[in-house]
C-alpha positions as CSV (number, residue, x, y, z in Angstrom):
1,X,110.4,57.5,118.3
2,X,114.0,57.2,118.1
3,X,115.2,59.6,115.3
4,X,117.4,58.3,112.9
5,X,121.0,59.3,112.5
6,X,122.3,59.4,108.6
7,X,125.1,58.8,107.3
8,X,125.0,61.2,104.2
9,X,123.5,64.6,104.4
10,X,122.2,63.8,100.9
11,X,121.9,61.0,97.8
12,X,121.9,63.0,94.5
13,X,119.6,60.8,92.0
14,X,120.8,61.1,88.4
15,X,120.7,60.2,84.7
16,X,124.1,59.5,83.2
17,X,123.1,62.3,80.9
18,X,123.0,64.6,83.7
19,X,126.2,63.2,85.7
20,X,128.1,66.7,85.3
21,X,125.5,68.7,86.8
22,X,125.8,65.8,89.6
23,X,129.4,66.1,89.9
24,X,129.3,69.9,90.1
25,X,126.6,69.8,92.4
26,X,128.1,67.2,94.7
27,X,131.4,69.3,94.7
28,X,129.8,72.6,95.9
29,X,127.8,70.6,98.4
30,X,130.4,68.4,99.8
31,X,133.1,72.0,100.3
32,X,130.1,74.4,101.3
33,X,131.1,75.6,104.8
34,X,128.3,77.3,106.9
35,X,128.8,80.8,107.7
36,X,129.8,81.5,110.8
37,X,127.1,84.5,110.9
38,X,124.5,82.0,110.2
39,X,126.0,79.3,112.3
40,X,126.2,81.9,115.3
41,X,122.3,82.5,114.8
42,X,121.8,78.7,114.5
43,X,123.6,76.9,116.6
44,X,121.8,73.3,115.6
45,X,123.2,73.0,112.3
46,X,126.3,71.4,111.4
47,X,129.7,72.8,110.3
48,X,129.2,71.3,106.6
49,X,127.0,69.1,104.2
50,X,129.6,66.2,104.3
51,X,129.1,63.9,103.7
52,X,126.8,63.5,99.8
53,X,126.3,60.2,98.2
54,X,126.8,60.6,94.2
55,X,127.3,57.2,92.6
56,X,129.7,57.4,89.7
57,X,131.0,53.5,90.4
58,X,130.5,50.8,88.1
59,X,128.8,47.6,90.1
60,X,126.4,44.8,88.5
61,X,122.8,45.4,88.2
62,X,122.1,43.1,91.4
63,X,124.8,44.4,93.7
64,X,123.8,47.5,92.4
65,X,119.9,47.1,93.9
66,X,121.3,46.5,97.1
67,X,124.0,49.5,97.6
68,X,121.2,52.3,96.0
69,X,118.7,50.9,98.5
70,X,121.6,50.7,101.4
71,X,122.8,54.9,100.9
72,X,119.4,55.8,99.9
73,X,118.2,54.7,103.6
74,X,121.7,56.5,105.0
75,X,120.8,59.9,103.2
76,X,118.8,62.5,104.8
77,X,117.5,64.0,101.5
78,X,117.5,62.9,98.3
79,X,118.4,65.8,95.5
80,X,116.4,64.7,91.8
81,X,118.6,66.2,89.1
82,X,115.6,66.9,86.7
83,X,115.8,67.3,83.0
84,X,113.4,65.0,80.4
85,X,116.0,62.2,80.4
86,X,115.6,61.9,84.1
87,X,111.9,62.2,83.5
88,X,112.1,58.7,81.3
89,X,114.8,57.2,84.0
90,X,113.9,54.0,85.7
91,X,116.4,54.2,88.0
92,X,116.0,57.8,89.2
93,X,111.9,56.6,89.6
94,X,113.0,54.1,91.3
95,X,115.1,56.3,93.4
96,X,112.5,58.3,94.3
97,X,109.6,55.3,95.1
98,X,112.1,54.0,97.5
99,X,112.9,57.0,99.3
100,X,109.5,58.0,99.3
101,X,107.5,54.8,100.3
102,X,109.8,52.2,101.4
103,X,111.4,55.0,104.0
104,X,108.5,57.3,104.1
105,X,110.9,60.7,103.3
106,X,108.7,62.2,100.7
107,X,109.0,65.5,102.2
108,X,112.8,65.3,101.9
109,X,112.8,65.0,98.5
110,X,114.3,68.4,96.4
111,X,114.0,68.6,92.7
112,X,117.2,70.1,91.0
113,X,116.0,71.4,87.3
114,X,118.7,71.3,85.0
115,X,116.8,71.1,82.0
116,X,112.7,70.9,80.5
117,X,109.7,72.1,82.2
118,X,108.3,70.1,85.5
119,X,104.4,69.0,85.1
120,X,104.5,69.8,81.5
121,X,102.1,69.0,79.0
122,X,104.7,67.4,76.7
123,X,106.2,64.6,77.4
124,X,109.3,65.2,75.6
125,X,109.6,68.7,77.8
126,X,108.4,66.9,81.1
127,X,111.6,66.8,83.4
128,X,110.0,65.0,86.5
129,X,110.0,61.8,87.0
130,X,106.5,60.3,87.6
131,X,106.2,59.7,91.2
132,X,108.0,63.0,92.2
133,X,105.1,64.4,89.9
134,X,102.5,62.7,92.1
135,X,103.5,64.2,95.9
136,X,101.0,65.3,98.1
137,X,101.1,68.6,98.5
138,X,102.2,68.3,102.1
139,X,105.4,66.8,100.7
140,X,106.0,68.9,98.3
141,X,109.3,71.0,98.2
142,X,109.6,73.8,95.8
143,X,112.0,72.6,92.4
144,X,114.8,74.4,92.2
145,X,116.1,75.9,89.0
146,X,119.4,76.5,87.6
147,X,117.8,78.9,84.9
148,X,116.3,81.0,87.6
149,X,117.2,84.4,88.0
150,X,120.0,84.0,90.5
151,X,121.5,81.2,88.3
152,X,123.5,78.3,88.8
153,X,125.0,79.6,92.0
154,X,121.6,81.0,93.4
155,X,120.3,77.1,92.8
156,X,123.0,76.0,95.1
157,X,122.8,78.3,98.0
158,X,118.7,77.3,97.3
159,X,119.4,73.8,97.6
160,X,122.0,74.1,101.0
161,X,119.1,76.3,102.8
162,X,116.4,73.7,101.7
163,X,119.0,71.3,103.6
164,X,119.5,72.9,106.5
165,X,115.9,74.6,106.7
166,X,117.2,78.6,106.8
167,X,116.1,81.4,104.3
168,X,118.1,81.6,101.3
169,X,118.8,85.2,102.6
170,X,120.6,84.1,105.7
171,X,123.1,82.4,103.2
């Protein structure tokens, strides 16, 4: 089987509520250069994460259908920013069912905690979105969280070595 070539490196699913954690997340992402140390050691991986798909563009509802679905298929991963409000989302739900069972990339799929508590108890605290909470485990990938111990910075180095499948030590 052919593999497929993407266009994006990435599609980062988000509330409007969390659109400056997109924004700053789509920034680091789309400047990160690889490290020459790690890119010696590697030779597969590319030079950067260019291109990311963040969609900040007002478009109707129906065009709108067609241009998520469109990138989504033309982005290797798809990055979750996760708080409750994208918990309650439609659209990031939505995101995630396409990406997962339309195109069958359920193990490309990273959760970005910004805010609440992922398979919590309360619903008002709960910050994934339903089917992201139902994964097999063999698709699971860690969440990633910007209240960790190495902070918002660690959470992006996390993110770039989920992407390009090296230790977050190597980064």
């Amino acid at each position: 089987m052919e593999e497929l070539i993407y266009h994006y490196k990435a599609f980062i699913s988000h509330t409007e509520c969390d659109s400056e954690w997109a924004k700053k997340l789509h920034t680091k992402l789309n400047h990160y250069c690889i490290p020459t140390k790690v890119k010696n050691a590697h030779p597969e991986l590319p030079s950067n994460l260019r291109p990311v798909f963040w969609y900040k563009r007002d478009i109707s509802e129906l065009h709108l259908k067609k241009v998520i679905r469109k990138e989504l298929y033309n982005s290797e991963y798809l990055i979750v920013i996760c708080s409750p409000q994208s918990a309650k989302s439609e659209w990031v739900n939505e995101e995630v069912r396409i990406f997962k069972e339309e195109f069958g990339r359920g193990d490309k799929i990273i959760p970005f905690v910004v805010d609440g508590t992922p398979n919590s108890n309360n619903p008002d605290d709960e910050c994934f979105p339903q089917l992201l909470k139902k994964l097999p485990i063999d698709e699971q990938i860690r969440g990633i969280d910007v209240r960790g111990e190495d902070g918002k910075e660690g959470a992006f180095i996390n993110v770039i070595a989920t992407m390009l499948r090296v230790r977050y030590d190597e980064l």
